[in-house]
C-alpha positions as CSV (number, residue, x, y, z in Angstrom):
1,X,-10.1,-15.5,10.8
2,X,-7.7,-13.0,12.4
3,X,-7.4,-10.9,9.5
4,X,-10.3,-10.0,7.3
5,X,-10.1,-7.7,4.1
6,X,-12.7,-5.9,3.2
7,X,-12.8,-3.7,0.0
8,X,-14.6,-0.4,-1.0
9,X,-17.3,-1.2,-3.5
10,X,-15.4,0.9,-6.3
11,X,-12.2,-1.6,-5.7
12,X,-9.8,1.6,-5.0
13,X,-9.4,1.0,-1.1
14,X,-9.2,-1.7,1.5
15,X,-9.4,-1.9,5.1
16,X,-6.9,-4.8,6.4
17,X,-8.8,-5.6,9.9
18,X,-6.9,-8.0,12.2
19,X,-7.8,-9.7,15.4
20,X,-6.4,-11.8,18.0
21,X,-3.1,-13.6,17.1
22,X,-1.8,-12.5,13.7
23,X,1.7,-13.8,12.6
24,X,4.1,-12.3,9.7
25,X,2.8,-15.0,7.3
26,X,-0.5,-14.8,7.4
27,X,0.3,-10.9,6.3
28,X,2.2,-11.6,3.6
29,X,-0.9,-13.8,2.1
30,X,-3.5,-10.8,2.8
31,X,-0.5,-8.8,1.1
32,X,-0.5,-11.1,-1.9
33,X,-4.3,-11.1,-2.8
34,X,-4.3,-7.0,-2.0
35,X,-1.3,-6.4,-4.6
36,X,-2.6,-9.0,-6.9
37,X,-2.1,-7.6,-10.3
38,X,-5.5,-7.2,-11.3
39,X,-5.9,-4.7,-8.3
40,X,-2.7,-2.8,-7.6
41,X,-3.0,-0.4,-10.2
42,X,-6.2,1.0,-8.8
43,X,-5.7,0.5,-5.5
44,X,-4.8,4.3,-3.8
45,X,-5.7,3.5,0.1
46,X,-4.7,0.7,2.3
47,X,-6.0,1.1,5.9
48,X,-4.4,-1.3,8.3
49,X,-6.5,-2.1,11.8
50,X,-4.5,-3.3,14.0
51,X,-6.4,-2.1,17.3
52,X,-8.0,-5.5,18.6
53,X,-4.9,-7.6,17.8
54,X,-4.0,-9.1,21.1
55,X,-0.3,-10.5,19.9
56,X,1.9,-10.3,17.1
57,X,3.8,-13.1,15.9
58,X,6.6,-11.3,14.0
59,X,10.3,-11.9,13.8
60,X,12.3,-9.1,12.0
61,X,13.0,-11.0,8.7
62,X,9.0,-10.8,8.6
63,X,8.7,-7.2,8.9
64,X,11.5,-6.6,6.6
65,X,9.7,-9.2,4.0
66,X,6.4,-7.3,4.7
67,X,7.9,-4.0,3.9
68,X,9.8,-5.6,1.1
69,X,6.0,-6.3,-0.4
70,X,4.9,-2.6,0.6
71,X,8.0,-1.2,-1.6
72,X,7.5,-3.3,-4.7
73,X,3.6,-2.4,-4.1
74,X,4.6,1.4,-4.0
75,X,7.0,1.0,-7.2
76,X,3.9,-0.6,-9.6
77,X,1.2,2.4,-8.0
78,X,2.9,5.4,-7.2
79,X,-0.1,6.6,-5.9
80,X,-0.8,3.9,-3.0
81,X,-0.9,5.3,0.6
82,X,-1.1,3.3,4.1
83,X,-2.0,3.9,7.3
84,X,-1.7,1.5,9.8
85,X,-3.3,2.3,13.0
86,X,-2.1,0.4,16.5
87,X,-3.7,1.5,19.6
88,X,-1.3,-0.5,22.2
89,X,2.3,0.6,22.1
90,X,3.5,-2.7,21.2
91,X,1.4,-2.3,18.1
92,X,2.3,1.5,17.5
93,X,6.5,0.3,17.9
94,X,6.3,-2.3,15.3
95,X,4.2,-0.3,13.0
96,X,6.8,2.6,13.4
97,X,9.4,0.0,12.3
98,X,7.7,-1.0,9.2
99,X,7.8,3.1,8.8
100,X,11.6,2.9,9.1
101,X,11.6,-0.1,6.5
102,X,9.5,1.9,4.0
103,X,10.9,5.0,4.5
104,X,13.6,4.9,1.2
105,X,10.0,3.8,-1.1
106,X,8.1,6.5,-2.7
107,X,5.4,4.8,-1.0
108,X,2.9,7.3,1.4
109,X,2.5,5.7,4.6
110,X,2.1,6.6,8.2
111,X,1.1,5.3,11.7
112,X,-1.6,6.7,13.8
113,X,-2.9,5.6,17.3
114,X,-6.8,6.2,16.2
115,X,-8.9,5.2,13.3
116,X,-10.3,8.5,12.6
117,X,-6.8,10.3,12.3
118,X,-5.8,7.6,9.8
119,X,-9.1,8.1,7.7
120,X,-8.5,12.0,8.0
121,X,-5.3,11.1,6.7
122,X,-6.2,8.6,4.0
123,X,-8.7,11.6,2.6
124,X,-5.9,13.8,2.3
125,X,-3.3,11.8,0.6
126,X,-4.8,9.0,-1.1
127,X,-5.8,9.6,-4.8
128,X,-9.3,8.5,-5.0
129,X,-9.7,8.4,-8.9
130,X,-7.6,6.0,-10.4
131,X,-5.3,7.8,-13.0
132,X,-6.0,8.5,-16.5
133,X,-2.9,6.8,-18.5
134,X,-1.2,9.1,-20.7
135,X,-1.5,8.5,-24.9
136,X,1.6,6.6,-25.8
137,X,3.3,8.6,-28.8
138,X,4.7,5.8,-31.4
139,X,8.1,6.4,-31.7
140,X,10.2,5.2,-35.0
141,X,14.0,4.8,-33.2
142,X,15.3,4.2,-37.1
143,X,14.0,7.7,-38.6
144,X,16.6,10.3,-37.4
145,X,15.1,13.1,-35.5
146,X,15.5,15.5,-38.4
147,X,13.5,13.7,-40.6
148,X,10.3,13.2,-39.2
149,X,7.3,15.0,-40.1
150,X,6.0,18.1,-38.1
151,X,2.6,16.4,-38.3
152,X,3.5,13.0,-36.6
């Protein structure tokens, strides 16, 4: 299988591992399962290695679909960050375009050449304990501002 997944134990990280041929669509599956919605919300690293990928099969309606997925990923967890690591310059070029498609998300990402300055990275910016949601206060839209009780 040219791409594998393989997630942390505690669910909060994955490390997308490709080798040989990998093509835009066989991404875009990994990328479905990854931001399924029982994981994305807890989901704070994504490390992409890319380094014994012999050839890329993508067009540049699939990177602009793969960033697409990134963005909408990055819109539902705020606090998702990627690094994708490519040690051939072919590699390092398209991830730096996928950069430039990400670049207007809130989403933290970056490209690195080695594995170990893309886990340096990771430790810094990714969030490792999932968020705790806030209360939700119960709001009565029909009771005028004025009126409500100081005790509510």
């Amino acid at each position: 299988m040219p791409i594998q997944l393989i997630y942390e134990p505690d669910g909060v990280g994955v490390v997308f591992k490709g080798t040989g041929i990998v093509d835009g669509a066989e991404i875009q599956r990994c990328n479905d399962q990854i931001y399924a919605p029982e994981r994305i919300l807890q989901l704070r690293s994504q490390l992409c290695d890319f380094c014994e990928v012999t050839k890329f099969n993508l067009s540049d309606d699939d990177m602009r679909l793969l960033a697409a997925q990134d963005r909408a990923a990055a819109a539902q967890n705020p606090n998702l960050a990627i690094a994708i690591v490519g040690n051939n310059d072919l590699m390092f070029g398209l991830a730096k375009m996928w950069e430039v498609f990400v670049s207007e998300a809130s989403l933290k990402a970056n490209v690195f050449r080695t594995l170990q300055e893309a886990r340096d990275w990771l430790e810094e910016h990714a969030q490792r304990k999932p968020p705790i949601p806030a209360p939700h206060a119960e709001i009565n839209l029909d009771e005028p501002a004025s009126e409500k009780r100081s005790s509510d």
